[in-house]
Backbone as JSON, one array per atom type, in Angstrom:
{
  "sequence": "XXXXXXXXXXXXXXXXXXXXXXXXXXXXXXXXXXXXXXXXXXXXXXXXXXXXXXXXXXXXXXXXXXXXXXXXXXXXXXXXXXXXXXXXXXXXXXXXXXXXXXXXXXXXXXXXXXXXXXXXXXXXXXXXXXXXXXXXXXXXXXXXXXXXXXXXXXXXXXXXXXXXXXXXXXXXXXXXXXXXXX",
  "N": [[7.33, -16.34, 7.51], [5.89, -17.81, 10.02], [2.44, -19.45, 11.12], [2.57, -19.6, 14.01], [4.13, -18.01, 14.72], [3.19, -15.74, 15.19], [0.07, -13.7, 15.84], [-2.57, -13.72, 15.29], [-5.37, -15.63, 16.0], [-5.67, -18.32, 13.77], [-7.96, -20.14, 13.31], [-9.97, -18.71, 13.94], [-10.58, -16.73, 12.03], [-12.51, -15.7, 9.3], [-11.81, -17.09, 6.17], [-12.57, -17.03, 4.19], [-14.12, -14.83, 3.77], [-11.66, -13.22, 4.16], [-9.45, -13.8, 3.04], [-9.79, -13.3, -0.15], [-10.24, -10.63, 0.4], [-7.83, -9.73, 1.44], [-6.24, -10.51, -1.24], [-7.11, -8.77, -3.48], [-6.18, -6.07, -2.39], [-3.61, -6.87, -2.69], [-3.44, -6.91, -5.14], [-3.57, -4.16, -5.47], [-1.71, -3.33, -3.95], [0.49, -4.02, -5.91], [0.07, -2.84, -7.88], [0.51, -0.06, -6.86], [3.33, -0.12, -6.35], [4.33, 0.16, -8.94], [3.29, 2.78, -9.64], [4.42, 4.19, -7.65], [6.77, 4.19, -8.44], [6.57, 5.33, -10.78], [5.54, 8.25, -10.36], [8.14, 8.73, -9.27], [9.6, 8.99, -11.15], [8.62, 11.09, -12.35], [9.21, 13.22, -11.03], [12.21, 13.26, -11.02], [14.71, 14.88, -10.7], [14.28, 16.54, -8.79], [13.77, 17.7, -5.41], [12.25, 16.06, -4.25], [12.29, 13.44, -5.62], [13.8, 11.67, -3.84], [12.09, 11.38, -1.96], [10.38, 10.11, -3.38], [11.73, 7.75, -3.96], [12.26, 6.4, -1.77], [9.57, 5.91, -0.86], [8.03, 4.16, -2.88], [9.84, 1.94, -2.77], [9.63, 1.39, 0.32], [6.77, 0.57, -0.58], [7.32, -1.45, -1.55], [8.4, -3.46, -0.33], [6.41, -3.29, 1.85], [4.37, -4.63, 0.4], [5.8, -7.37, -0.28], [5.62, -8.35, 2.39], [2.23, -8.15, 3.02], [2.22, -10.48, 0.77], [3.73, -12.56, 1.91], [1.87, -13.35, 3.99], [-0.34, -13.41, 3.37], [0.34, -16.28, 1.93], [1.2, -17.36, 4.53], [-1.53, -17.96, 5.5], [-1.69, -19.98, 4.08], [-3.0, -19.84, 1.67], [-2.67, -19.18, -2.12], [-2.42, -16.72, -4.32], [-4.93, -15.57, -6.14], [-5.06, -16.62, -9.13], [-5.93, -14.89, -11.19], [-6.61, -12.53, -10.34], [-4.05, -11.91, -10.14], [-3.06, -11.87, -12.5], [-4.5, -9.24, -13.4], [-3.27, -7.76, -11.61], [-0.94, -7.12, -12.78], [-1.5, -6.55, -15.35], [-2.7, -3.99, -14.41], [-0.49, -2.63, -13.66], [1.23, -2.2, -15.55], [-0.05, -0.44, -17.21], [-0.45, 1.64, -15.37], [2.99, 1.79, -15.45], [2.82, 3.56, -17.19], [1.58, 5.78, -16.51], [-1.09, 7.16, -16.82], [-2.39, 9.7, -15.87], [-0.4, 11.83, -15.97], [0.75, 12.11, -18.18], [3.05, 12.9, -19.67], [4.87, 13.53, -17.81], [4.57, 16.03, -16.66], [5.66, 18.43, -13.88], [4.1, 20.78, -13.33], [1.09, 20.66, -13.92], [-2.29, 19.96, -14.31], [-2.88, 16.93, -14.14], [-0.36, 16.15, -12.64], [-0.94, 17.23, -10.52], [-3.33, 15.4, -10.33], [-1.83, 12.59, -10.45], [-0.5, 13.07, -7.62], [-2.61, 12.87, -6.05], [-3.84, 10.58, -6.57], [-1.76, 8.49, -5.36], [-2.46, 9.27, -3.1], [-4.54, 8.48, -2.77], [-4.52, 5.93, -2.75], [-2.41, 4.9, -0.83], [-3.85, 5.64, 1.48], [-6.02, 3.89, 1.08], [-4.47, 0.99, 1.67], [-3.4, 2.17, 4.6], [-5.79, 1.92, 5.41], [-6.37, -1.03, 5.32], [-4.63, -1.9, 6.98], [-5.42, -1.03, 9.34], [-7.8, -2.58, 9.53], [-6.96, -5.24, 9.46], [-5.66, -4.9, 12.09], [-7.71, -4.59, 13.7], [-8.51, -6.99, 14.21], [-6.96, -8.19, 15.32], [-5.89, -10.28, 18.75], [-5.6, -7.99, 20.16], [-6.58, -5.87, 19.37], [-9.25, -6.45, 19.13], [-9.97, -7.35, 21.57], [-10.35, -9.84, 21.83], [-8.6, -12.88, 23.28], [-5.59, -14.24, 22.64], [-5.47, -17.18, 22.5], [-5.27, -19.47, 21.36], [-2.97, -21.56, 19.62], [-1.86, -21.5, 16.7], [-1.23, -19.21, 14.95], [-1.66, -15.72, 12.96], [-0.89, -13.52, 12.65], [0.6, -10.08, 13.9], [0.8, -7.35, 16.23], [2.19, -5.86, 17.03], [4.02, -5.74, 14.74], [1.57, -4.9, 12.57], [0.78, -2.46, 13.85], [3.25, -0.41, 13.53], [3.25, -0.74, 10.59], [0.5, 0.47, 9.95], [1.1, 2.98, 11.33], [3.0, 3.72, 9.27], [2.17, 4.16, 7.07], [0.38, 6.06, 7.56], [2.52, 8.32, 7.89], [3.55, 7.79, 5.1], [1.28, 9.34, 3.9], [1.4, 11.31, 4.92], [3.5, 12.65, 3.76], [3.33, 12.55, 0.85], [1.35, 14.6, 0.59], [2.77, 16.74, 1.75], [4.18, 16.84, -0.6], [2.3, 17.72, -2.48], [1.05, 19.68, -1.66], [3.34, 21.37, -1.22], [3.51, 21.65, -4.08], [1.43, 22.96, -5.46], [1.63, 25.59, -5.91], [2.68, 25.88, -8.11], [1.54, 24.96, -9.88], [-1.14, 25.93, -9.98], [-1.1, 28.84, -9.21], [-0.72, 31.68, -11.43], [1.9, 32.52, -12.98]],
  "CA": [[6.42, -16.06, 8.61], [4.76, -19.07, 10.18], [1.47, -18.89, 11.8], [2.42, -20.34, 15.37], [5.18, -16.62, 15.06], [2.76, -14.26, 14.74], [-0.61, -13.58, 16.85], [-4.14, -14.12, 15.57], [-5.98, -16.96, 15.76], [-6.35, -18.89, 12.6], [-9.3, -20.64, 13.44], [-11.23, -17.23, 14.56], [-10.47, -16.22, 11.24], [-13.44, -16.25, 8.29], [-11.03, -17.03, 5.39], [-13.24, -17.8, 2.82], [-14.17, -13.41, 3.07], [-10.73, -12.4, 4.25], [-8.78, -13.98, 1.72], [-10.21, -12.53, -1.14], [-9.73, -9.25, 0.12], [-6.2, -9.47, 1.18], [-6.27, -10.8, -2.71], [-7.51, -7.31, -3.68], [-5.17, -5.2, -1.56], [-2.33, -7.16, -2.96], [-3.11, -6.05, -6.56], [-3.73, -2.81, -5.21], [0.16, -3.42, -3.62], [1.41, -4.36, -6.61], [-0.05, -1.55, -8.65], [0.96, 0.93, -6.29], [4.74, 0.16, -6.32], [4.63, 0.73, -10.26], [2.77, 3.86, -9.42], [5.23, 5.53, -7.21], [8.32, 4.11, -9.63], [6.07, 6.26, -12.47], [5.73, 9.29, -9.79], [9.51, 9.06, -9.1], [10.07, 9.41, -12.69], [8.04, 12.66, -13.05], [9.64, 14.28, -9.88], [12.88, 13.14, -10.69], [16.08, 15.89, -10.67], [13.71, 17.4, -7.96], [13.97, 17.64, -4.13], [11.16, 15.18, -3.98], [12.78, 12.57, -5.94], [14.28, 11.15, -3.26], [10.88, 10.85, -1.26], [9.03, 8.5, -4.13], [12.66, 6.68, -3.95], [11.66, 5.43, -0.79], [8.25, 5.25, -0.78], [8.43, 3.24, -3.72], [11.31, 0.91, -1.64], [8.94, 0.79, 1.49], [5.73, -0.04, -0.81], [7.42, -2.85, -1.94], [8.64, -4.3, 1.04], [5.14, -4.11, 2.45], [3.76, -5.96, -0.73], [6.41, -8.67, 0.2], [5.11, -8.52, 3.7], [1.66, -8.81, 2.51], [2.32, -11.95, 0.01], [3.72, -13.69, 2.47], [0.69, -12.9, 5.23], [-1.25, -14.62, 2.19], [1.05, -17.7, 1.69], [1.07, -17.86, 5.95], [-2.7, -18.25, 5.74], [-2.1, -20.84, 3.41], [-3.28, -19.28, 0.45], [-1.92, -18.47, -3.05], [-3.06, -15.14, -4.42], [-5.71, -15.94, -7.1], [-4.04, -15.88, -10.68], [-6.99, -13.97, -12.32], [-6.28, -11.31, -9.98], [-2.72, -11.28, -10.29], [-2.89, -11.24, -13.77], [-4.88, -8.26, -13.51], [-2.28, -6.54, -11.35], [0.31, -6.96, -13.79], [-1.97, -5.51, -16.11], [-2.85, -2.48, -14.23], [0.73, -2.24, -13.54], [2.13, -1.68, -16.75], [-0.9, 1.15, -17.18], [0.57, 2.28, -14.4], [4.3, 2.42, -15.75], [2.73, 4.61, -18.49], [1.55, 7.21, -15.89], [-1.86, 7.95, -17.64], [-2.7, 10.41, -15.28], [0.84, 12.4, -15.87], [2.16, 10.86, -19.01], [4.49, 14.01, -20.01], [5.79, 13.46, -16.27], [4.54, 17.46, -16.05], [5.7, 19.0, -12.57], [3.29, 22.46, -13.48], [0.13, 20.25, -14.7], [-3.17, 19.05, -13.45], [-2.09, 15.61, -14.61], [0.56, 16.09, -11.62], [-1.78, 17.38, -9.29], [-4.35, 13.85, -10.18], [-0.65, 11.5, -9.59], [-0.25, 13.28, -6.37], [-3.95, 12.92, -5.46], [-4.21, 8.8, -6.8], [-0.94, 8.4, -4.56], [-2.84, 9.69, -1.44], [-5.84, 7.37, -2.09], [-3.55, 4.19, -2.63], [-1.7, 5.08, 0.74], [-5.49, 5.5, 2.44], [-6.77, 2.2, 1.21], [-3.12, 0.69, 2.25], [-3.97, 2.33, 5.83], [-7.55, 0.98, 6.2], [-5.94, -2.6, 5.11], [-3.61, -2.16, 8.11], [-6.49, -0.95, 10.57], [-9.08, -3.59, 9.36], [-5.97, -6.1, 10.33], [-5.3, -4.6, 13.5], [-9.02, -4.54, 14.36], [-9.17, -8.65, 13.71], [-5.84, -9.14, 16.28], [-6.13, -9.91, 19.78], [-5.33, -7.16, 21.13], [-7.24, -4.94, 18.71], [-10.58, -6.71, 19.06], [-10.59, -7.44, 23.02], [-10.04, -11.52, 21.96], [-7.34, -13.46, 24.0], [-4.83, -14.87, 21.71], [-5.56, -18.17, 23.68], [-4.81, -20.4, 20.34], [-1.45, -21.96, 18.95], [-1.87, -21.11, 15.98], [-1.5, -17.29, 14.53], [-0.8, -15.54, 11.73], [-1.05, -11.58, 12.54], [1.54, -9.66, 14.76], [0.36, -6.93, 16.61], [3.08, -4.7, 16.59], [4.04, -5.51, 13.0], [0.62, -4.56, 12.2], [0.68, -0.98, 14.24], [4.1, 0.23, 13.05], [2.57, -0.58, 9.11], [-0.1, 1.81, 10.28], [1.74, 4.23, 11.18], [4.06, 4.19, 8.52], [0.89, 4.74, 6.0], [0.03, 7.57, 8.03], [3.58, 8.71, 7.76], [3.94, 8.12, 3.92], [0.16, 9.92, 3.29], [1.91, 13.25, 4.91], [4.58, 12.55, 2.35], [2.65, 12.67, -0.3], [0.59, 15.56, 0.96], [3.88, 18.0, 1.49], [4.92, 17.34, -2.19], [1.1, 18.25, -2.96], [1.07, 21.08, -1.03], [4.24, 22.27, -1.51], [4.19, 22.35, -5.18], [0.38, 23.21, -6.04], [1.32, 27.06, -6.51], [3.51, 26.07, -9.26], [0.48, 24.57, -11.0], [-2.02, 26.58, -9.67], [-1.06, 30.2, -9.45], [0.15, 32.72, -12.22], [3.93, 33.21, -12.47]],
  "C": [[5.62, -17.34, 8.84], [3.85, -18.57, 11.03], [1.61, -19.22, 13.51], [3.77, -18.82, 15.73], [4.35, -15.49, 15.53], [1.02, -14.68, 16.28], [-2.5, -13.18, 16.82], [-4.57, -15.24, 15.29], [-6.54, -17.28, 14.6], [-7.86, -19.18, 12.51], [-10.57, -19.64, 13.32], [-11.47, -16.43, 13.0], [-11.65, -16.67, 10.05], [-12.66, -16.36, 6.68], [-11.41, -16.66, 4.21], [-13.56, -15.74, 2.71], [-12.23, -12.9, 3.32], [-10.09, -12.31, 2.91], [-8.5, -13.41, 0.41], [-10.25, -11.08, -0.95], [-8.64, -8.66, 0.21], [-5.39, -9.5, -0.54], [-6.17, -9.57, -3.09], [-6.82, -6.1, -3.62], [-3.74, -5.74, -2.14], [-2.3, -6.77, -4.36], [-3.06, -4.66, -6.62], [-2.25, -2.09, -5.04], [0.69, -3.35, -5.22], [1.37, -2.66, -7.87], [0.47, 0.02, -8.03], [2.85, 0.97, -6.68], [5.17, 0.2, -7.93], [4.07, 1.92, -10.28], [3.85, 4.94, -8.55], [6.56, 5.12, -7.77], [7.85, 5.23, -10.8], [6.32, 7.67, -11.67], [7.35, 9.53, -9.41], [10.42, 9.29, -10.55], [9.86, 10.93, -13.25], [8.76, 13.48, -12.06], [11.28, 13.83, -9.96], [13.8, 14.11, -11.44], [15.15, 17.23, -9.71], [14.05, 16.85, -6.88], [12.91, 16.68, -3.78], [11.6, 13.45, -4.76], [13.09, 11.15, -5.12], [13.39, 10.67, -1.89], [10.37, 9.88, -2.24], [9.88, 7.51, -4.12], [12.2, 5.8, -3.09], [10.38, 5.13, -0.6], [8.07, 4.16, -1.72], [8.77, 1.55, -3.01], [10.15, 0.25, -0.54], [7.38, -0.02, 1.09], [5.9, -1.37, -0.9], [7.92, -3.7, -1.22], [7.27, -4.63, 2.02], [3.83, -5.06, 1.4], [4.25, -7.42, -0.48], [5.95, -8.99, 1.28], [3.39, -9.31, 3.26], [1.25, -9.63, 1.67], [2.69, -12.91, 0.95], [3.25, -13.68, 3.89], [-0.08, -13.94, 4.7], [-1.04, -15.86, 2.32], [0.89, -18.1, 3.53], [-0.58, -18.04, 6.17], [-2.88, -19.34, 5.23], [-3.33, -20.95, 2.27], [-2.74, -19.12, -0.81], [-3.08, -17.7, -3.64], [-3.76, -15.95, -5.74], [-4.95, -15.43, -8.53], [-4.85, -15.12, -11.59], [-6.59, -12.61, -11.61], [-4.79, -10.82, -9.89], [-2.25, -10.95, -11.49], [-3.35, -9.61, -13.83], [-4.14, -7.02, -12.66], [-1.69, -6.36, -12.29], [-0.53, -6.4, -15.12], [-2.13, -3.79, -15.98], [-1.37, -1.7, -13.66], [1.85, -1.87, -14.44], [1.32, -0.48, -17.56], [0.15, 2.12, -16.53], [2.26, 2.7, -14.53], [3.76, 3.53, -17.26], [1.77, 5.69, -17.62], [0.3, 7.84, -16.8], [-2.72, 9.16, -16.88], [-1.82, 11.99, -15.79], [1.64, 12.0, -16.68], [3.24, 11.74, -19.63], [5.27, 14.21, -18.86], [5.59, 15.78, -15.74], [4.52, 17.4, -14.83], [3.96, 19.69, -12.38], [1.97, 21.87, -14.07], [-1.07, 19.85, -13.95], [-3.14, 17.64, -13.5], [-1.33, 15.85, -13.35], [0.02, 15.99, -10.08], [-3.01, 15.93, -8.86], [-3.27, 13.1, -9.5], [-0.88, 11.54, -8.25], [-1.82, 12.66, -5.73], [-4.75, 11.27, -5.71], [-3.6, 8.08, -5.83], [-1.94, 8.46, -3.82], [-4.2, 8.35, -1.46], [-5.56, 6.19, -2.0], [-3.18, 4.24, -1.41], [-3.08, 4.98, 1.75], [-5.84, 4.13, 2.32], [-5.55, 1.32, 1.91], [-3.62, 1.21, 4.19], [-5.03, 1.59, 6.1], [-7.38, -0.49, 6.26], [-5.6, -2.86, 6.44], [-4.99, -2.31, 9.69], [-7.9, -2.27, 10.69], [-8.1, -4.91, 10.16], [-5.96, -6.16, 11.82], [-6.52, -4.7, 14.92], [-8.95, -6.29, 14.74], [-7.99, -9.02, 14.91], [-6.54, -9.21, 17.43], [-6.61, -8.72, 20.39], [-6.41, -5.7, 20.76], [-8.87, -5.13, 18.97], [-10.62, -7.04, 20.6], [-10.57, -8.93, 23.31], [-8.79, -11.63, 22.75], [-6.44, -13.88, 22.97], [-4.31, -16.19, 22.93], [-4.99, -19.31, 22.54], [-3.52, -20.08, 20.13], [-0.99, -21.28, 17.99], [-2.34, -19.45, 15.14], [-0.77, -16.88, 13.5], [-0.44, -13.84, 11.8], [-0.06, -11.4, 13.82], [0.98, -8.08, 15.46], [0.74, -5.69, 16.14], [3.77, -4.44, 15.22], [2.76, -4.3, 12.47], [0.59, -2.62, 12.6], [2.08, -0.03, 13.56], [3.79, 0.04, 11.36], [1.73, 0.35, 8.73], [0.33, 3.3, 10.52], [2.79, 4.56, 10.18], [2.98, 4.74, 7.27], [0.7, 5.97, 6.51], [0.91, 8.3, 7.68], [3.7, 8.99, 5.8], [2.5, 9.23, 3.05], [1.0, 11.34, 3.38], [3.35, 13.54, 3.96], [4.22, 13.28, 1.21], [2.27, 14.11, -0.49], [1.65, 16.25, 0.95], [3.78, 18.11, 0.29], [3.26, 18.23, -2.81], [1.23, 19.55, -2.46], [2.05, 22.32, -1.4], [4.42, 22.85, -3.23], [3.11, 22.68, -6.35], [0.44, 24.75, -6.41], [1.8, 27.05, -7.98], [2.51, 25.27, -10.29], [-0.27, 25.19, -11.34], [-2.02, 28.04, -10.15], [-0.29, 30.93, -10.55], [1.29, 32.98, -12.04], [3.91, 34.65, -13.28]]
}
């Protein structure tokens, strides 16, 4: 992605706060896509299986997206905080929410319910983006130089929206089997 492809103005940009929070959001990325590899572990030889497959798949394609959003700002991701993904990412392959991978557990019902707030902050990333483009904030995209895409940015949005009601079915659908008396 170079910045003269894409469609907000570098310059307009305050780097010195963005930066550091795209930083943030990217350990957040990184921890997430060991988070729904751990949730596709507990739901797996279920009909849901094959939803954390892809969510999983699509988290980590928009982690790659946002690393190299980072690197097109002309950034590298701070190594204190990437260490600290890869820390909270191997938490995260130990599922301490859900570490017997119980379906029927409140442990199952927290996964489902950590999921939904990763996918929310993931959304607000997208909308805080979308706010800062042209087109989003009411600016011209009168400069050369850009690093944000408009429509990238809105179909990312909506795919968060999309993977929250994901989430939310499997919650929904399989809170009696936690919840209620058999």
């Amino acid at each position: 992605m170079t910045a003269a492809a894409n469609r907000i103005p570098v310059r307009q940009l305050d780097l010195d706060t963005l930066l550091p929070y795209l930083d943030l959001h990217l350990v957040g990325a990184t921890n997430g896509v060991r988070l729904f590899r751990a949730a596709g572990l507990s739901w797996a030889g279920t009909p849901y299986e094959e939803d954390f497959t892809r969510l999983r798949q699509e988290i980590s394609e928009e982690r790659t997206f946002l690393k190299r959003l980072i690197k097109a700002l002309g950034h590298r991701p701070s190594l204190v905080k990437m260490t600290l993904a890869r820390v909270l990412s191997v938490i995260a392959d130990l599922d301490p929410l859900n570490p017997k991978r119980r379906k029927a557990s409140a442990g199952a019902q927290l996964e489902l319910e950590a999921l939904q707030s990763l996918l929310k902050g993931k959304e607000a990333l997208w909308s805080t983006l979308l706010a800062l483009s042209p087109a989003g904030s009411g600016q011209q995209a009168n400069m050369a130089e850009t690093v944000l895409n408009t429509p990238v940015l809105e179909r990312l949005l909506e795919a968060s929206k999309r993977q929250q009601d994901t989430v939310a079915r499997v919650m929904t659908e399989t809170a009696p089997a936690r919840f209620l008396q058999q």
